[in-house]
C-alpha positions in Angstrom: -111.5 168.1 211.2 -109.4 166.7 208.1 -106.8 165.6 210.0 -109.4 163.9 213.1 -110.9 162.0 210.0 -107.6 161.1 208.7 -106.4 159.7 211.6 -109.5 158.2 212.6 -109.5 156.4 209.5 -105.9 155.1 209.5 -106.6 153.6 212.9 -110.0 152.2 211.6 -107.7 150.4 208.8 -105.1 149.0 211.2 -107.1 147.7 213.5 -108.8 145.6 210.8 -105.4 144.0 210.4 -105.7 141.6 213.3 -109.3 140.0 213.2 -108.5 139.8 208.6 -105.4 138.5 209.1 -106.3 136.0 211.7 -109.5 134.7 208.8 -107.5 135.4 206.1 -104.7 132.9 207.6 -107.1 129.7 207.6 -107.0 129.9 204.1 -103.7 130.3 203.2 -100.3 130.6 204.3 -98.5 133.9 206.4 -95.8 134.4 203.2 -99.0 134.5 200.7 -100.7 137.0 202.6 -97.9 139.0 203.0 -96.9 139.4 199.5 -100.9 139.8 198.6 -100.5 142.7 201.5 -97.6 144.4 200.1 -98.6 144.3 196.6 -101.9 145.6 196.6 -100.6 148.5 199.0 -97.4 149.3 196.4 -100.0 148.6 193.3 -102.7 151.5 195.3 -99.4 154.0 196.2 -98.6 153.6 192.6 -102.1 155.0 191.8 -101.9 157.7 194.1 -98.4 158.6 193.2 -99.1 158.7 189.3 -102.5 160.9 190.3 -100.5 163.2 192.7 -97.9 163.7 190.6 -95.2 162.1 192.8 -91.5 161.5 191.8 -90.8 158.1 190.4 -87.6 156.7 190.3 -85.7 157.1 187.3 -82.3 155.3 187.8 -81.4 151.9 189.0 -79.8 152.9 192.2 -83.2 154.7 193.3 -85.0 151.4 192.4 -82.9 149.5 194.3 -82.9 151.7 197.6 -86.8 151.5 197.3 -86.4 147.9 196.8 -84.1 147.7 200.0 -86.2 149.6 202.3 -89.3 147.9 201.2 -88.0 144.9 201.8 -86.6 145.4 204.9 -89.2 147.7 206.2 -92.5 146.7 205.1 -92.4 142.9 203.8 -90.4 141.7 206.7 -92.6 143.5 209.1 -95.3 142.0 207.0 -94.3 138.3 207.3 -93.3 138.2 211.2 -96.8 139.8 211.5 -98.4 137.6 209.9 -96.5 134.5 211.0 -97.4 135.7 214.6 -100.8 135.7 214.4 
C-alpha cells in the first residue's frame, strides 16, 4: 500500500508539471523557471538528505561530479522542458 501511495503521488506531482508550467510561463521566462524548479527541488533534497542522514559530499571532485550530472541531467532537461511548452 506504501509503495501504490508513493507512486500514486509521484505521478500526481508530474503531471502538475504541464498545466503549472504552461501558467507559470506567462509570467516569466523558461530559464527563470527552470532554475526556480531546480533550486527549490536541490534546496528540499538537502532537507531530506540532512534529516535522513544521507552522505554529503566532502571533496571537491564529488562536488563537481554532482555539479556535472545536475547540470546535464536535470537543468538541461529542465530548460528544453520548459522552453517546449
Amino acid at each position: 500500500m506504501k509503495a501504490i501511495l508513493g507512486a500514486s503521488a509521484t505521478i500526481a506531482v508530474w503531471a502538475t508539471a504541464f498545466p503549472f508550467g504552461k501558467v507559470a510561463l506567462q509570467s516569466v521566462d523558461a530559464l527563470t523557471l527552470s532554475v526556480a524548479r531546480v533550486v527549490g527541488g536541490a534546496i528540499l533534497m538537502l532537507i531530506i538528505g540532512v534529516f535522513k542522514g544521507l552522505h554529503i559530499p566532502t571533496s571537491w571532485r564529488e562536488w563537481g561530479i554532482y555539479i556535472l550530472l545536475g547540470a546535464t541531467g536535470n537543468f538541461v532537461y529542465q530548460i528544453v522542458f520548459n522552453e517546449g511548452l
